[in-house]
C-alpha positions as CSV (number, residue, x, y, z in Angstrom):
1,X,0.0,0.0,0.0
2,X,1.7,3.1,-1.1
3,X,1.0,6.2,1.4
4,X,1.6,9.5,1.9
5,X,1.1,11.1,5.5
6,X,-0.6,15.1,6.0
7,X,0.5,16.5,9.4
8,X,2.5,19.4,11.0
9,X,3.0,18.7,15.5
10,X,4.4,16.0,16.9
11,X,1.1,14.5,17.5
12,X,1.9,12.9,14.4
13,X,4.9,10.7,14.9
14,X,3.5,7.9,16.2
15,X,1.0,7.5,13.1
16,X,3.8,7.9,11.2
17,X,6.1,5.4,12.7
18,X,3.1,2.4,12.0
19,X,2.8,3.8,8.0
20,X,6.6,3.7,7.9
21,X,6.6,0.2,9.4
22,X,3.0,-1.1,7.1
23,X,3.1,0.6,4.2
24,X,5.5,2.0,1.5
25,X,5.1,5.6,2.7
26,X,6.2,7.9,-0.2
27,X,6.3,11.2,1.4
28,X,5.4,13.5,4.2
29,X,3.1,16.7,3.8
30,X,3.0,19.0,6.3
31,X,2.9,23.0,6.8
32,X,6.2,25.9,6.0
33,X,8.3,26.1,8.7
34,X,7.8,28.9,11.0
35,X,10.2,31.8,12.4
36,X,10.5,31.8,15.7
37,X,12.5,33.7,18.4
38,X,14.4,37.2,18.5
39,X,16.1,36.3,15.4
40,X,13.4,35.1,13.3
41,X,15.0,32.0,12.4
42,X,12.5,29.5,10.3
43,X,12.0,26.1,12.2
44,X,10.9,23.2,10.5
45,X,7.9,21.3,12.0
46,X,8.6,18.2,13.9
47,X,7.2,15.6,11.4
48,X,9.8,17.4,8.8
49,X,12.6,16.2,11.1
50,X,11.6,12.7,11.3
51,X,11.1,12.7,7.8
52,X,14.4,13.8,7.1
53,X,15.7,11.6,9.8
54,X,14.3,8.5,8.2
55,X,15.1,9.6,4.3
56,X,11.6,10.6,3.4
57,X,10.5,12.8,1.1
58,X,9.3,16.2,2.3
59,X,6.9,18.3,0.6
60,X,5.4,22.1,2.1
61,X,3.4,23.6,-0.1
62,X,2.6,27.4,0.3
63,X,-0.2,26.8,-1.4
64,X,-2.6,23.7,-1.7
65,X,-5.7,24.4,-4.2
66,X,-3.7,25.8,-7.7
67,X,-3.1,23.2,-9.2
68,X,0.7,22.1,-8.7
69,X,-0.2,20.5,-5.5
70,X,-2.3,18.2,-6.9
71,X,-0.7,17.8,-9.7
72,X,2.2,16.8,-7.5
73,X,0.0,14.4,-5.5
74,X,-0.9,13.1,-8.9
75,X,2.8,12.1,-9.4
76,X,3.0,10.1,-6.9
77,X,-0.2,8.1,-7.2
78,X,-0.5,7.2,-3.4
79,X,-3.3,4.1,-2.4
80,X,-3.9,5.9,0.9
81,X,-3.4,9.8,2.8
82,X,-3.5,9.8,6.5
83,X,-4.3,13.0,8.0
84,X,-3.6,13.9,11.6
85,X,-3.4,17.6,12.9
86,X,-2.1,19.1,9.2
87,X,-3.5,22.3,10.1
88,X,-5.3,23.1,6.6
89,X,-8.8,21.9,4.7
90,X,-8.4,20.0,1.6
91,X,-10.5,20.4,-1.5
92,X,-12.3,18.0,-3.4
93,X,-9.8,17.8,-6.1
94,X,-7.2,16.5,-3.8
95,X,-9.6,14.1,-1.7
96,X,-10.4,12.7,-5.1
97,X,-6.5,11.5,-5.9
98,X,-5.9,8.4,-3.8
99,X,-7.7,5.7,-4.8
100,X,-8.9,4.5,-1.1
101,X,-9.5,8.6,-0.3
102,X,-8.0,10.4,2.9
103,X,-8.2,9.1,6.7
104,X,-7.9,11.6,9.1
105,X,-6.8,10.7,12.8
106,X,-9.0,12.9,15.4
107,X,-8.4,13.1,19.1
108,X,-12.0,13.3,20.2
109,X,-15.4,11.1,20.0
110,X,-17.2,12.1,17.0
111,X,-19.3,14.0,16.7
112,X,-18.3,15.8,19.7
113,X,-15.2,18.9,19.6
114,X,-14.8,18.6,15.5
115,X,-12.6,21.5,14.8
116,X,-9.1,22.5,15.9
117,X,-8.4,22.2,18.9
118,X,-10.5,19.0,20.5
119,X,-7.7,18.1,23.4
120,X,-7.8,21.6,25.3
121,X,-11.5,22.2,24.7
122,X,-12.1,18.8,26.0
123,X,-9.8,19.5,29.3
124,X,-11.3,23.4,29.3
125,X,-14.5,22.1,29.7
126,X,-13.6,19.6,32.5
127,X,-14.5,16.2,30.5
128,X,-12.9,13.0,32.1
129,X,-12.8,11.1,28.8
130,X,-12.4,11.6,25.4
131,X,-11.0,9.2,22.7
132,X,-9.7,9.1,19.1
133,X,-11.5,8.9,15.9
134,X,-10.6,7.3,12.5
135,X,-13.0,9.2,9.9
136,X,-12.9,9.6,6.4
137,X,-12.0,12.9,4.9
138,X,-14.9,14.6,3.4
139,X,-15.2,18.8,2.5
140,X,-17.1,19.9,5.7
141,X,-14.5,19.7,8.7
142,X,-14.6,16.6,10.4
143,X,-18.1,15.7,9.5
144,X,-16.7,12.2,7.6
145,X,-18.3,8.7,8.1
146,X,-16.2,6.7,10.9
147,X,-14.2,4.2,10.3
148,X,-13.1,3.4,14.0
149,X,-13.2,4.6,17.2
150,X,-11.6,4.0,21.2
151,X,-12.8,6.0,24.1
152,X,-9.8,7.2,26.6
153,X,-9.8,8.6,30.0
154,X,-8.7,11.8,31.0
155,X,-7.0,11.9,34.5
156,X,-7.7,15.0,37.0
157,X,-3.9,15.6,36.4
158,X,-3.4,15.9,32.9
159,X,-2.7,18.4,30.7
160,X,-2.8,19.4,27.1
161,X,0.7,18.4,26.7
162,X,-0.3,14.4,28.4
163,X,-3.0,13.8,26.7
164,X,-2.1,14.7,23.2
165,X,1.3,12.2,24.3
166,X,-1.2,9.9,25.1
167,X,-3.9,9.7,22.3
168,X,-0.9,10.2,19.6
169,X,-0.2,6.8,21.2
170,X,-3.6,5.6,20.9
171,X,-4.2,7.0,17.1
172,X,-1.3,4.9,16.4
173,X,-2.7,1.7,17.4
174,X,-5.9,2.3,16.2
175,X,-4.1,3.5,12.7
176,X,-2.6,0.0,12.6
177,X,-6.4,-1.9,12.6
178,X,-7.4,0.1,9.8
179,X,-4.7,-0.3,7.8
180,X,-5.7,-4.0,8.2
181,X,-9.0,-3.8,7.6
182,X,-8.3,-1.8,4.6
183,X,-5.8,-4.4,3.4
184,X,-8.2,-7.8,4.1
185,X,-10.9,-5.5,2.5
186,X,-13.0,-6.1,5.6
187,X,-13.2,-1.7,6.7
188,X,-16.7,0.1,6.7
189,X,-18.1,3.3,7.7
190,X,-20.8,4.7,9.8
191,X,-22.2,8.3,9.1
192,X,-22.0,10.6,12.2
193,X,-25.2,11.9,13.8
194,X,-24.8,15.5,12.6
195,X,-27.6,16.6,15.2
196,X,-25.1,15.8,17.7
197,X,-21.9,17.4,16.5
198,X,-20.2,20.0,19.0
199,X,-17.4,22.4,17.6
200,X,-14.1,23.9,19.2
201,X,-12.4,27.0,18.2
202,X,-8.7,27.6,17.2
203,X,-6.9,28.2,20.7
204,X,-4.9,31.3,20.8
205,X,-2.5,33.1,22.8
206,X,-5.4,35.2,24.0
207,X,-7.2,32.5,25.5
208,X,-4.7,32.0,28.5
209,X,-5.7,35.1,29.9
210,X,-7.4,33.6,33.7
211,X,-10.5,35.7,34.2
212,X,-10.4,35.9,38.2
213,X,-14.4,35.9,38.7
214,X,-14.7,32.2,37.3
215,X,-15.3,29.2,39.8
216,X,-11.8,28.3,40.6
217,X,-12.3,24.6,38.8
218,X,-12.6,26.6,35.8
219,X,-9.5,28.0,36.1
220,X,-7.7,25.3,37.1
221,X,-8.8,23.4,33.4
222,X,-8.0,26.8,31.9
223,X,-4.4,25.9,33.7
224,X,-4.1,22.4,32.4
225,X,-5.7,23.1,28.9
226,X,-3.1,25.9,28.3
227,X,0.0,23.4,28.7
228,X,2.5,23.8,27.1
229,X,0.8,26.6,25.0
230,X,-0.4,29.6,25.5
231,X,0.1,28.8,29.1
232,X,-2.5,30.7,31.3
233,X,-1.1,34.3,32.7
234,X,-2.7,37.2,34.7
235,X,-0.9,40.2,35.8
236,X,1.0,41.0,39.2
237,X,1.7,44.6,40.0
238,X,2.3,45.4,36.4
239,X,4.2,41.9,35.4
240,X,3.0,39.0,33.7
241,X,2.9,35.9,35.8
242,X,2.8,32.5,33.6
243,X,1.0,30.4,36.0
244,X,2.0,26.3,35.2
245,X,-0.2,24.3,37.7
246,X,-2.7,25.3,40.2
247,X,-4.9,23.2,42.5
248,X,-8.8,24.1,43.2
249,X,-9.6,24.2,47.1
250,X,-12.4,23.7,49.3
251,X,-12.5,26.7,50.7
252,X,-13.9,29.8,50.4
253,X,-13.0,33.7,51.1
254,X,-15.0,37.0,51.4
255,X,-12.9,38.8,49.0
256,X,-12.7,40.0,45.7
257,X,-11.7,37.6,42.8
258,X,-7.9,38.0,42.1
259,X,-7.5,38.7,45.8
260,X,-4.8,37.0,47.7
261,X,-6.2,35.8,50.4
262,X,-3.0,33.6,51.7
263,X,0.4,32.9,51.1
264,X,1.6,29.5,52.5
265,X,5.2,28.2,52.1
266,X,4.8,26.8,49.0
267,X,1.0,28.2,47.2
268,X,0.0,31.9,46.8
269,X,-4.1,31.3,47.4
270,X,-6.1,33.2,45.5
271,X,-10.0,34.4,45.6
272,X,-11.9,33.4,42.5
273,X,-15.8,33.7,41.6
274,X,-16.1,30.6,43.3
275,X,-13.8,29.0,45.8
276,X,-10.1,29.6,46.3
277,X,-7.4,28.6,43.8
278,X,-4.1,27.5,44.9
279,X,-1.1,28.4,42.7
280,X,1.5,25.7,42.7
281,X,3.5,26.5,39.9
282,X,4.9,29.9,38.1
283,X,7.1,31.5,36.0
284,X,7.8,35.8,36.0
285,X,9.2,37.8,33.1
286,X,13.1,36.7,32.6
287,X,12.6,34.0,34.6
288,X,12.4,30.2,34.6
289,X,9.5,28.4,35.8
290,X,9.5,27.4,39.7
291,X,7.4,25.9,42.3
292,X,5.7,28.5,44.2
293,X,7.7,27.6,47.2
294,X,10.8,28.5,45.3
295,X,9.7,31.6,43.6
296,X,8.6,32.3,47.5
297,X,12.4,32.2,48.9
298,X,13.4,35.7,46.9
299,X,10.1,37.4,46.9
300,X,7.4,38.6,48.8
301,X,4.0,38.7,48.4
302,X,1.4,40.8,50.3
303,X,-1.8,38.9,51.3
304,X,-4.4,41.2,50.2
305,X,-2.8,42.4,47.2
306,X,-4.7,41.5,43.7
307,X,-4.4,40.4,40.1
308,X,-6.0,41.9,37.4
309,X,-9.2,40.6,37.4
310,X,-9.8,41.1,33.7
């Protein structure tokens, strides 16, 4: 089975490794590499490096739908695509090329969180499972009949950065059984239930801005969804404090949200819309992260004193 894989994050890899290992996988498509840092230096994506690790061929396209792309695709005559966070919809055209279509792998339940960002929405929103989905690429996003499906658990410590480690893990097992099915000719799919489809947004950088007058469980999934990026911040006396993990308490305090109602050796508690938030976990501006109780040892804070409660 010839193949060619669509994907940008690291999310990726693990897919990749089973179509390295099962099929005779052609190339690797995946996004330009971005410039990052001071010095704008462009950095490829991280399925670019294992390609060129493992001697396959690397394609980024700037642009997908004038022709050359496909034209390219063409080329190369693959039996199967497998899609798994490539970042960017594909047009009929395209879909149309390999002759057993595009599978996409999606780290969610189906019909629930299509869209881009299904992991953080899912921990945002305080679920305690999700799963991963093998669905067929069609033109509306995500919408595709399913081709197979595994629910996963998502532990009260997890964060964006676990979980995705985690279902990258499971995508690539259940990538494995389809490629099987597809090769005994024994795969089928099931339309979703459009009626119950649920859509997440792109997360951005804004989006890790904590909003003090929330319950403090919301918070503390804004916390974990925002690992390892944006990373939830609020400002301190005129600095931005990048806040890495935080723990929701029982109790409660007649203050303002954003307040700081305690500072123990090793948490700065905080007033919220609901309940008290203990910070664990921080990083300030030219700084590395530290516990709390570290940051703690060269610098004082002022019970009473506030956030911004934006």
């Amino acid at each position: 089975m010839r193949t060619i894989f669509f994907g940008t994050p690291e999310l990726g890899i693990p897919a990749l490794e089973v179509l390295r290992r099962r099929t005779n996988l052609l190339a690797v498509v995946c996004q330009p590499d971005k410039e990052q840092g001071r010095g704008r230096k462009p950095v490829p994506p991280p399925v670019k490096e294992w390609a060129i690790q493992h001697g396959v061929t690397v394609c980024q396209p700037e642009k997908l739908n004038d022709g050359t792309f496909e034209a390219w695709l063409r080329t190369h005559a693959p039996d199967l695509c497998v899609v798994a966070a490539y970042g960017r919809l594909l047009k009929q055209p395209i879909l149309d090329v390999p002759r057993m279509g595009f599978l996409n792998i999606h780290p969610s339940l189906l019909p629930k969180y299509r869209g881009p960002s299904p992991i953080q929405t899912s921990i945002l929103n305080g679920e305690t499972k999700t799963g991963v989905t093998i669905m067929k690429v069609t033109l509306e996003m995500d919408a595709g009949p399913i081709m197979l499906q595994v629910e996963a658990p998502i532990y009260p410590e997890d964060t964006s950065l676990s979980l995705t480690n985690r279902l990258a893990q499971v995508g690539a097992t259940l990538l494995n059984e389809a490629i099987t099915l597809l090769e005994t000719g024994r795969a089928s799919f099931t339309p979703q239930d459009d009626s119950q489809a649920t859509y997440c947004k792109l997360f951005e950088k804004s989006d890790g801005l904590i909003h003090w007058n929330k319950p403090a469980i919301a918070i503390h999934n804004l916390v974990r969804a925002a690992i390892p990026w944006p990373v939830a911040f609020s400002s301190y006396r005129g600095e931005t404090m990048r806040i890495f993990k935080t723990e929701p308490l029982q109790s409660t305090a007649p203050a303002e949200p954003g307040t700081i109602t305690e500072v123990t050796k090793d948490a700065i508690i905080v007033a919220t819309g609901e309940g008290t938030l203990a910070i664990r976990e921080l990083q300030m501006p030219g700084k590395r992260r530290m516990t709390t109780a570290e940051f703690l040892r060269g610098r004082k804070i002022d019970v009473g004193s506030k956030f911004e409660t934006t």
